[in-house]
N, C-alpha and C positions, 0 to 999 in steps of 0.2 A: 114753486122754487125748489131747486135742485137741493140738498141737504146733505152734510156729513155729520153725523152725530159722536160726539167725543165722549168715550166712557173713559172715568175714569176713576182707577181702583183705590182704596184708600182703609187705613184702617185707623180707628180712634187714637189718637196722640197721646197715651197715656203711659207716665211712667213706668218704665220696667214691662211694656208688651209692645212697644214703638221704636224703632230702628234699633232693635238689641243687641246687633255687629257693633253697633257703635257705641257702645257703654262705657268698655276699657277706658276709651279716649274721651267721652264726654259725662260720663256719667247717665245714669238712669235718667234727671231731667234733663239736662242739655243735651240728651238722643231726644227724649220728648218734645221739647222747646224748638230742634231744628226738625220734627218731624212736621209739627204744626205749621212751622213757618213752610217749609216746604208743600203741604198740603193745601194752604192760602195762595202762596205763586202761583202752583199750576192750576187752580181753579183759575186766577185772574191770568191768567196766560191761555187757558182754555176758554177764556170767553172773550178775551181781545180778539183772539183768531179770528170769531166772528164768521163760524164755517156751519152754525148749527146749533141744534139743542147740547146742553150738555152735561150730562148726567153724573154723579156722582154714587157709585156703586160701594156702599157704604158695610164697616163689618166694625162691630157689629149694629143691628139695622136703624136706622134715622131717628128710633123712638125711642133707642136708648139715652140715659143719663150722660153715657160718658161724650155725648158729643151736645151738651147744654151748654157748656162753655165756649164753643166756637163758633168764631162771629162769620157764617159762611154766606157768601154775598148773595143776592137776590138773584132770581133767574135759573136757579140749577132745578134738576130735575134729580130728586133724590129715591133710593133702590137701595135696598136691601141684599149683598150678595149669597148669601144662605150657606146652607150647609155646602162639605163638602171640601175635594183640595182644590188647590187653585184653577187647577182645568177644568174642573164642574163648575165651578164659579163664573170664570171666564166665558165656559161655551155657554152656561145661562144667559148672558149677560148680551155675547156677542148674536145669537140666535134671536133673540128679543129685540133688541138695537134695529138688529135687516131687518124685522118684520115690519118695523118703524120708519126708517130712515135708507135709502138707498146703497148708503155709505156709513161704515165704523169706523175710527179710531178707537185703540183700545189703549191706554197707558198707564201707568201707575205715576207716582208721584219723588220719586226718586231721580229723577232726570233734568237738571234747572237747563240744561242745552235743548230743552225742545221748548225753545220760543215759539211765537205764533208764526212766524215766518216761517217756521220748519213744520208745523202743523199744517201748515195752507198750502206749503210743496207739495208735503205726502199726501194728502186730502185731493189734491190737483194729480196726480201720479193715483188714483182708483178712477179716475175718470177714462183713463188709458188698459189698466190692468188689474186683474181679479183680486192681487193683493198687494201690500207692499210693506218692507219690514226695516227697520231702524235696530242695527243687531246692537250690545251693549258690549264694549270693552273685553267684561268679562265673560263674553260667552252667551250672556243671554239673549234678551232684546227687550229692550226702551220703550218701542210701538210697534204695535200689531193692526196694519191697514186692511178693511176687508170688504169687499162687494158681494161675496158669496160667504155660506155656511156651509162646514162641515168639520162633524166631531171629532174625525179625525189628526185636528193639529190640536187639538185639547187633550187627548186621550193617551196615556200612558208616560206621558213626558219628566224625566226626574227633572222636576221642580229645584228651581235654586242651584243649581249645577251648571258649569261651564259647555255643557253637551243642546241645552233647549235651543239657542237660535241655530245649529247645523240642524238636531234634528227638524227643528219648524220648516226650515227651508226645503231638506228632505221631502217630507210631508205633502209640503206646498208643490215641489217635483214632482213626485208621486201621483198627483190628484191631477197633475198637466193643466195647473191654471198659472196664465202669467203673475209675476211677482217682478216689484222692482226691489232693488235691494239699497236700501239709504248708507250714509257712510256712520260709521258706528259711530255711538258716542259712550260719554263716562256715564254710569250712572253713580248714586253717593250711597253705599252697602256698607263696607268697612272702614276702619280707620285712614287705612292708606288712602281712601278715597275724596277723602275733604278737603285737598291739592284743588279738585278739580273743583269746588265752591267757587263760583264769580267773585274775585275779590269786593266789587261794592255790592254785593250782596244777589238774593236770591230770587228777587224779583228781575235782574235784566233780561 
């Protein structure tokens, strides 16, 4: 059976080191409390998809304390993202994934607009092309689709900055593998960003 395997990044829900753009307006636990709930979505939205294994690349790693308290549903394939900034992480993760799985998604959990429907698109869209990218609002990107590896769109990228999803695409030009390009979405960063919360909540 054909496979796309969904990594997806996440970091412990713990007060005061979890969504910390979002403090001003929610405070240190209600960033916590919607980071969790966010992290619960996209695991059960990453596995409705129903495209694959789907792994949870976790910081810090599975055997820590701070994730004893989260009731994380049966089925995931749990990793450790290790040291490193985010591109070392990433390219660990997505290098491992290929070796595994024919097809990556790579996502964070920030994003309640990447229903299973829009997973099963781009999932569907590597089956055509070497990559395919979900840019975010702000500059960044949402999803990082991949059928091949290389460290090159991990390596030297300012992280968090409005500049990563040009340069990824760049990168991905550069390297002359096809990419399709999805239509942006919001991701939930700052305050200004919680407009774009599905009003009945974060599981649609």
């Amino acid at each position: 059976m054909s496979q796309t395997r969904i990594i997806i990044f996440a970091k412990a829900p713990l007060p005061g080191q979890a969504k910390t753009r979002l403090i001003p307006a929610l405070g240190a636990e209600g960033a916590a409390r919607l980071a969790r709930q966010m992290l619960l979505s996209t695991l059960a939205r990453g596995l409705t998809a129903d495209l694959g294994p789907v792994e949870l690349c976790m910081s810090p790693n599975p055997r820590d304390p701070a994730w004893a308290d989260i009731p994380l549903p049966p089925g995931l394939i749990l990793s450790d993202q290790g040291d490193g900034d985010l591109g070392e992480r990433m390219a660990r993760a997505a290098k491992r994934g290929l070796a595994q799985s024919p097809r990556v998604l790579l996502i964070g959990t920030d994003c309640p607009a990447l229903i299973p429907a829009r997973l099963r698109s781009t999932a569907d869209q590597l089956h055509r092309k070497d990559a395919v990218i979900h840019p975010a609002l702000d500059g960044g990107y949402v999803l990082l689709g991949l059928t091949r590896f290389h460290p090159r769109l991990f390596t030297d990228i300012p992280w968090s900055t409005s500049q990563v999803g040009s340069i990824t695409l760049a990168r991905l030009d550069e390297l002359g593998w096809s990419c399709h390009r999805a239509e942006p979405l919001p991701d939930i960063d700052e305050p200004g960003d919680l407009h774009h919360l599905p009003e009945h909540g974060i599981n649609s």
